[in-house]
C-alpha atoms as a printed R data frame, in Angstrom:
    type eleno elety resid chain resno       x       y      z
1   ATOM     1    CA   UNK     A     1  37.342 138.206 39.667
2   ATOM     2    CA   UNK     A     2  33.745 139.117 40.740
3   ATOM     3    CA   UNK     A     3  34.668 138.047 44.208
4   ATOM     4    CA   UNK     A     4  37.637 140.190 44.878
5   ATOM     5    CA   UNK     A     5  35.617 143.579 43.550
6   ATOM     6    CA   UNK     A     6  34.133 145.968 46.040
7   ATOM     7    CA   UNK     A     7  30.796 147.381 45.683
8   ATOM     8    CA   UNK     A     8  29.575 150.644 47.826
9   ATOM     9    CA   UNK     A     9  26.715 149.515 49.776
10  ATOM    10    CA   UNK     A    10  24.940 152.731 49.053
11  ATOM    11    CA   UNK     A    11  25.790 153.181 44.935
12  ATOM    12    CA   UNK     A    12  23.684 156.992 45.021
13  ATOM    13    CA   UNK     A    13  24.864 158.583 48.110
14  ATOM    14    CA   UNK     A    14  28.258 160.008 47.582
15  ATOM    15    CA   UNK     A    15  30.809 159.401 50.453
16  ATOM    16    CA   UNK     A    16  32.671 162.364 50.771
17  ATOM    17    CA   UNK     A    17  30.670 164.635 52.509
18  ATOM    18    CA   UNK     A    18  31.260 167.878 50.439
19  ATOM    19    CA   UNK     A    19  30.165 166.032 47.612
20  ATOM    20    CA   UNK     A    20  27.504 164.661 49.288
21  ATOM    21    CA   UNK     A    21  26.364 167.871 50.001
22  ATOM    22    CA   UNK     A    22  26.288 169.576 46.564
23  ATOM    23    CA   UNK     A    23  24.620 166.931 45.120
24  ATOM    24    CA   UNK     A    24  21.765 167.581 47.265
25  ATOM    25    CA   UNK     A    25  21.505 170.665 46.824
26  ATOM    26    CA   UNK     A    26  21.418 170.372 42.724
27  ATOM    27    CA   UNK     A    27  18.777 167.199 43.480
28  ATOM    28    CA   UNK     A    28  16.452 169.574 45.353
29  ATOM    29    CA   UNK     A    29  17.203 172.218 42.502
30  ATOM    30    CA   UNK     A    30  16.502 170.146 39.441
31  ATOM    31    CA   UNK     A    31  13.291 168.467 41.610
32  ATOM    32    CA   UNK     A    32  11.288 172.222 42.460
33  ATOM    33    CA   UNK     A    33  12.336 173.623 38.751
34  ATOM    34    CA   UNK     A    34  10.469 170.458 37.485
35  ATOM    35    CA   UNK     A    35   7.351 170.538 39.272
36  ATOM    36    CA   UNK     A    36   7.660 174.952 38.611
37  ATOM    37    CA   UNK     A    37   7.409 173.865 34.721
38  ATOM    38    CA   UNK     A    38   4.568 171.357 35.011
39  ATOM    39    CA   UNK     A    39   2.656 173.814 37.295
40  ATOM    40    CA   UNK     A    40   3.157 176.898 34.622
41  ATOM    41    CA   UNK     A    41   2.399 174.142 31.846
42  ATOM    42    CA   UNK     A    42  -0.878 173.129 33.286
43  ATOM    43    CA   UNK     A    43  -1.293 176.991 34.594
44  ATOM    44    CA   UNK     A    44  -1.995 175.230 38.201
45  ATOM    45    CA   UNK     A    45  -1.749 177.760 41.410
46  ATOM    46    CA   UNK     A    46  -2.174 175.137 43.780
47  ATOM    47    CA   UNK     A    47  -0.896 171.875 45.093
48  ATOM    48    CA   UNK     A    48  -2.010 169.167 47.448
49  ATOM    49    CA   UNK     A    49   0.278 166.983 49.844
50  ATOM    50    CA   UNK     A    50  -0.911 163.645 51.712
51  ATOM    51    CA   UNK     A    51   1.345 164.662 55.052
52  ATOM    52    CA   UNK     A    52   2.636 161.711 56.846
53  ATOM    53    CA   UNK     A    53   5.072 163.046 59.442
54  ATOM    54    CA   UNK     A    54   7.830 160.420 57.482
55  ATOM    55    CA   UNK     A    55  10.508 161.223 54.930
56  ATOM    56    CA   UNK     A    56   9.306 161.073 51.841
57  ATOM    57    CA   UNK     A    57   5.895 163.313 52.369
58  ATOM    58    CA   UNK     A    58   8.233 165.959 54.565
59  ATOM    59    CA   UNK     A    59  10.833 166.101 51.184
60  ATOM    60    CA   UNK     A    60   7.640 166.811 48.669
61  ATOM    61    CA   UNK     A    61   6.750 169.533 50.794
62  ATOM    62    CA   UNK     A    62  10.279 170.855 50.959
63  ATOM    63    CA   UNK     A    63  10.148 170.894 47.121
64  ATOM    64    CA   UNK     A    64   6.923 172.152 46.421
65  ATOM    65    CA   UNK     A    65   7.733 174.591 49.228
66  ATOM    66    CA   UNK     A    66  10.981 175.529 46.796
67  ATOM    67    CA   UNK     A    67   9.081 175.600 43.583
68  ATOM    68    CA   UNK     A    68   6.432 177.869 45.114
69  ATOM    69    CA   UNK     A    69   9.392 180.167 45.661
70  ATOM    70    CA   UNK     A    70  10.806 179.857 42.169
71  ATOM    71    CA   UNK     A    71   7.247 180.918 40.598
72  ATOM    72    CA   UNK     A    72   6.121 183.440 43.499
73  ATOM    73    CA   UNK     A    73   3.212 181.847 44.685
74  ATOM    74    CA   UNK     A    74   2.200 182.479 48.106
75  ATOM    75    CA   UNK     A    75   2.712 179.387 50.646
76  ATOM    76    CA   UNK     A    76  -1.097 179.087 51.733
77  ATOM    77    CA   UNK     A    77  -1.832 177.641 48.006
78  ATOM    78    CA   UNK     A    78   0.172 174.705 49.149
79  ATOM    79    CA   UNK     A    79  -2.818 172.598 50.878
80  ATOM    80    CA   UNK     A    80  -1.231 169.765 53.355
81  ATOM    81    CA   UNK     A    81  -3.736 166.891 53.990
82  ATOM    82    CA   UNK     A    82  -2.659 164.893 57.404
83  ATOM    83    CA   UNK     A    83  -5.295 161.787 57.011
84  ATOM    84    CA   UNK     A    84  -4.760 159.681 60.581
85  ATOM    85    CA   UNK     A    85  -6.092 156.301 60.344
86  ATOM    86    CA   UNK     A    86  -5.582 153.274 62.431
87  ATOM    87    CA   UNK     A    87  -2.702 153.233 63.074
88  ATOM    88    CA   UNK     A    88  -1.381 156.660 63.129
89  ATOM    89    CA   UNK     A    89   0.359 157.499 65.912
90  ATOM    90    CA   UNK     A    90   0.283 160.901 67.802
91  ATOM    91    CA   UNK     A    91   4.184 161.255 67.401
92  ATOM    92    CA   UNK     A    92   3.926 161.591 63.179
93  ATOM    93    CA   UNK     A    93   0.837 163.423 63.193
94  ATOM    94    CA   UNK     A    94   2.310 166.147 65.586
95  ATOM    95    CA   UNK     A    95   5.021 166.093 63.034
96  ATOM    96    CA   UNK     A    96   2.771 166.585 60.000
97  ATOM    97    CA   UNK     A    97   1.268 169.617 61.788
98  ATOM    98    CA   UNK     A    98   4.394 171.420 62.860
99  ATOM    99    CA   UNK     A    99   6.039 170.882 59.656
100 ATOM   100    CA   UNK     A   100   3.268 172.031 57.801
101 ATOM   101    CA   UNK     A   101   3.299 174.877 60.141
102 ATOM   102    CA   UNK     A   102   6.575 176.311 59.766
103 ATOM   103    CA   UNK     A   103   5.844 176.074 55.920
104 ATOM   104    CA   UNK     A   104   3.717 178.604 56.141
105 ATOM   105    CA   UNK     A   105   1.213 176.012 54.034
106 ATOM   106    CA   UNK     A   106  -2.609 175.369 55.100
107 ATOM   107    CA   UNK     A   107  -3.347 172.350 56.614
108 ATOM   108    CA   UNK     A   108  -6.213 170.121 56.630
109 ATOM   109    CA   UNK     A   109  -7.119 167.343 59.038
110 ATOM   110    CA   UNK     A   110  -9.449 164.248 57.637
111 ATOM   111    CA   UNK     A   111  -9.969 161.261 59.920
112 ATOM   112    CA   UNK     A   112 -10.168 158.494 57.735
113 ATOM   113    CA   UNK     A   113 -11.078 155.946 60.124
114 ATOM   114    CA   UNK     A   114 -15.140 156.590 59.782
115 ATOM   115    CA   UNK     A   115 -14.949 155.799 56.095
116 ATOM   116    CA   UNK     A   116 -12.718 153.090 56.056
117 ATOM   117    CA   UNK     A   117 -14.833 151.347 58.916
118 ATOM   118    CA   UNK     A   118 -17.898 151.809 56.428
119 ATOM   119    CA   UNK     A   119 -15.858 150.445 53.371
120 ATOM   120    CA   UNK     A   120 -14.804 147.469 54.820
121 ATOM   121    CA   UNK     A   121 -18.286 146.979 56.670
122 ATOM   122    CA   UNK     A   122 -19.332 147.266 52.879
123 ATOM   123    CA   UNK     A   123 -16.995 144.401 51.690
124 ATOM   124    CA   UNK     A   124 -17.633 142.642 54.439
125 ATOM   125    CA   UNK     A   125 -14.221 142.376 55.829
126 ATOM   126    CA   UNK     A   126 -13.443 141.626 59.546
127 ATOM   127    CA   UNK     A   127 -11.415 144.432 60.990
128 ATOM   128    CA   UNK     A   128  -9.843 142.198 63.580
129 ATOM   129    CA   UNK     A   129  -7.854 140.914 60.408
130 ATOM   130    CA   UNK     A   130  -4.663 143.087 59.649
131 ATOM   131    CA   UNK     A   131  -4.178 142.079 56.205
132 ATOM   132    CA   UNK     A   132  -3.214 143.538 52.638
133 ATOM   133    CA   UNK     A   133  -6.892 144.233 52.640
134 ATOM   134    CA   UNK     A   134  -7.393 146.230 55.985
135 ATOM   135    CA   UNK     A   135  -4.008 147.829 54.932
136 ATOM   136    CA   UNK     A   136  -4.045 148.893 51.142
137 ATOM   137    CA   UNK     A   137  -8.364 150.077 52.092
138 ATOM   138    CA   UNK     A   138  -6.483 153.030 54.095
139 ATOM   139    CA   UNK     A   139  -4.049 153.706 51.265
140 ATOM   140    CA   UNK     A   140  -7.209 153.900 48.824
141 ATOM   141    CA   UNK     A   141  -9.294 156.355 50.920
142 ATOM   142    CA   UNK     A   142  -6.402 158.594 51.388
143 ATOM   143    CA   UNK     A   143  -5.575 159.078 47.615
144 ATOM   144    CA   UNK     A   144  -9.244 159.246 46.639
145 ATOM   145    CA   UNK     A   145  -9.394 161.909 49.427
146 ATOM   146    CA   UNK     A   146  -6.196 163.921 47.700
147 ATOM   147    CA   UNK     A   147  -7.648 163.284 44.286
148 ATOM   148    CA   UNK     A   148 -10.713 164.968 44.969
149 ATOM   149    CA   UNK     A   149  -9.440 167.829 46.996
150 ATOM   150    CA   UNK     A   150  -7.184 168.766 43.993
151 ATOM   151    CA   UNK     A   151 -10.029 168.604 41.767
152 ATOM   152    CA   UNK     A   152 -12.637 170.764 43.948
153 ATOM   153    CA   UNK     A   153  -9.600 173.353 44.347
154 ATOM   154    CA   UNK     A   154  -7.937 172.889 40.618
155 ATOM   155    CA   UNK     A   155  -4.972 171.963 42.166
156 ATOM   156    CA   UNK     A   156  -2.022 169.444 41.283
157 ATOM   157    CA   UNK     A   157  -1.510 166.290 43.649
158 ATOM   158    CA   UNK     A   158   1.808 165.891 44.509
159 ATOM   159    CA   UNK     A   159   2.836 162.472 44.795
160 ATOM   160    CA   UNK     A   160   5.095 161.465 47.691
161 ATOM   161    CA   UNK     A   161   6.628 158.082 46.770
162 ATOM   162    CA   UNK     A   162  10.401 157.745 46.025
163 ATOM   163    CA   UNK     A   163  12.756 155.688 43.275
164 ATOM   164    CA   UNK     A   164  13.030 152.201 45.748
165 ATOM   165    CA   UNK     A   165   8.799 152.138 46.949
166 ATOM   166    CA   UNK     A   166   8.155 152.790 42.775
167 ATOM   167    CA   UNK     A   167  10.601 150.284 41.195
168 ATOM   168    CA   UNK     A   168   9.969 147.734 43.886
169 ATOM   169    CA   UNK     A   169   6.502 147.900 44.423
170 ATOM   170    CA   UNK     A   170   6.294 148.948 48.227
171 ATOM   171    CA   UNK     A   171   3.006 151.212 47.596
172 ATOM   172    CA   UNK     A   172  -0.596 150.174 46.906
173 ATOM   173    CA   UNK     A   173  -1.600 150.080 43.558
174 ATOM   174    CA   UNK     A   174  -4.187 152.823 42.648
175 ATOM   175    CA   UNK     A   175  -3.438 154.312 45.803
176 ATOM   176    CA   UNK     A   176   0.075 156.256 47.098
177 ATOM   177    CA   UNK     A   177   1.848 154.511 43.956
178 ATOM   178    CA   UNK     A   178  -0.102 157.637 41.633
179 ATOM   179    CA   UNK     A   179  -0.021 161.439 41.606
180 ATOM   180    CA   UNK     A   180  -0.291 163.774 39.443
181 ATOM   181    CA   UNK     A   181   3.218 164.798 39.571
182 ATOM   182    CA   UNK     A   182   5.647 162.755 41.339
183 ATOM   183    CA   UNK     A   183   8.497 164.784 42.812
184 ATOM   184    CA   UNK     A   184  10.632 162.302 44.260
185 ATOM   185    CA   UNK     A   185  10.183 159.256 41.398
186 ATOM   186    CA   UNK     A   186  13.717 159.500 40.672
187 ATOM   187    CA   UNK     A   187  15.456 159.813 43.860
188 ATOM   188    CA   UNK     A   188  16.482 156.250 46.203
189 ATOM   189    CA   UNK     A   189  15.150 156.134 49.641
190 ATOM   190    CA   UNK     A   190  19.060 155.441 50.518
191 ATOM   191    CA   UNK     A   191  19.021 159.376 49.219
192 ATOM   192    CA   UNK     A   192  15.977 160.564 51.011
193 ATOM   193    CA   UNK     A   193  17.362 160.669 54.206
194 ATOM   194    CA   UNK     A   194  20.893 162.691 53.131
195 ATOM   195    CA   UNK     A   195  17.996 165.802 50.987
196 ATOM   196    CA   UNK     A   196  15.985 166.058 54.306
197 ATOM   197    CA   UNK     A   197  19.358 166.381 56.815
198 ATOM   198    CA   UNK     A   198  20.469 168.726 54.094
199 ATOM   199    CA   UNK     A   199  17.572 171.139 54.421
200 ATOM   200    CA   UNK     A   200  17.652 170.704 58.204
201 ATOM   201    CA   UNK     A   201  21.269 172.279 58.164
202 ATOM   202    CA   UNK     A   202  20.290 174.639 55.686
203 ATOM   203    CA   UNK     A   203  16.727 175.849 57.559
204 ATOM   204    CA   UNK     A   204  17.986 175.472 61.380
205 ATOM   205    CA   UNK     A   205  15.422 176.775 63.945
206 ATOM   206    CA   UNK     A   206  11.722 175.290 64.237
207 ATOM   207    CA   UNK     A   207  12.212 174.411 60.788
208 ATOM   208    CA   UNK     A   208  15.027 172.357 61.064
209 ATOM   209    CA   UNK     A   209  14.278 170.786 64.482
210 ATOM   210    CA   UNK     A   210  11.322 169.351 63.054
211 ATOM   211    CA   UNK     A   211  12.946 167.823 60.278
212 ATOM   212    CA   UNK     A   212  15.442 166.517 62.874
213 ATOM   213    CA   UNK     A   213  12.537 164.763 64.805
214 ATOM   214    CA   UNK     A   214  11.616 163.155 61.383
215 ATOM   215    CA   UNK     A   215  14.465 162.161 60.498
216 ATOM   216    CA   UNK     A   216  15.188 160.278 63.991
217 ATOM   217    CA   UNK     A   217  11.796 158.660 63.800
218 ATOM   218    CA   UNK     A   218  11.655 154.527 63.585
């Protein structure tokens, strides 16, 4: 019966380690080929990143840091965007910065607090209240800010989200849930975690000690 069946609690990461390992390498493989072909396609040099100092935002840029390879463009047309708002804390933004920094990509600081004060001074919302509102205007400011970057530099926003935030709806709409080329639609958050420990083997060094410190982040 349906009772008596066992079900893995993690269906997409393989157990075995070995396994485990291969498959993300071929993930990482199949994800920088694809955004190589949509950059030739569109004949795009350049790509912007919203850099959070979390998971998903560190795995785009380990991608698009790939891809760049695959097409042999150099690593300063990769333009990171770290965009601290309210409640950004000093521990992910130093993270943003240094992995952006052993990248070799340029990075770009934008405080979005100023223009989200004025926005919600606009719409007349009390900032003392921490709701969807004071939330999802900080999402919105931060895409329109990568939006227009990639436009002023003809560049191709890369879109951080993963499979679980897309399918279940844990992004703001017309904010991080669009891009203009998702890199990590298809892969689980359950997976994330296993592609970014994968590279920090892989890397070592800075590189991989500050994808350690990501990875052990809350």
């Amino acid at each position: 019966s349906l009772t008596d069946r066992k079900f893995e609690p993690h269906p997409f990461v393989p157990q075995d380690e070995k396994v485990r390992e291969k498959r993300c390498g071929e993930i990482l493989n199949i994800q920088a080929a694809g955004l190589a072909k949509r950059m030739e396609h569109t004949g795009i040099k350049k790509a912007i990143i919203g850099i959070s100092g979390g998971l998903d935002s560190a795995l785009a840029l380990l991608v698009t840091d790939r891809a760049f390879q695959l097409m042999g463009l150099p690593k300063k047309n990769i333009i990171c965007v770290t965009m601290p708002g309210f409640g950004t804390t000093n521990h992910t933004k130093s993270s943003a910065v240094r992995l952006t920094e052993c990248i070799g990509a340029e990075l770009r600081q934008i405080d979005i607090v100023p223009a989200c004060t004025q926005h919600m001074r606009d719409i007349g919302h009390d900032m003392n209240v921490l709701d969807v509102t004071y939330e999802n205007v900080q999402a919105r400011e931060r895409t329109q800010i990568l939006m227009d970057i990639a436009n002023k530099e003809c560049a191709l926003l890369v879109g951080t989200g993963d499979l679980s935030e897309l399918a279940l709806g844990w992004c703001t709409y017309n904010a991080d849930h669009m891009s203009m080329y998702g890199v990590n639609c298809s892969v689980p958050k359950t997976l994330v975690r296993y592609i970014v420990d994968y590279e920090a083997k892989r890397f070592g060094g800075e590189l991989g000690e500050v994808l350690r410190t990501i990875l052990e982040t809350p």
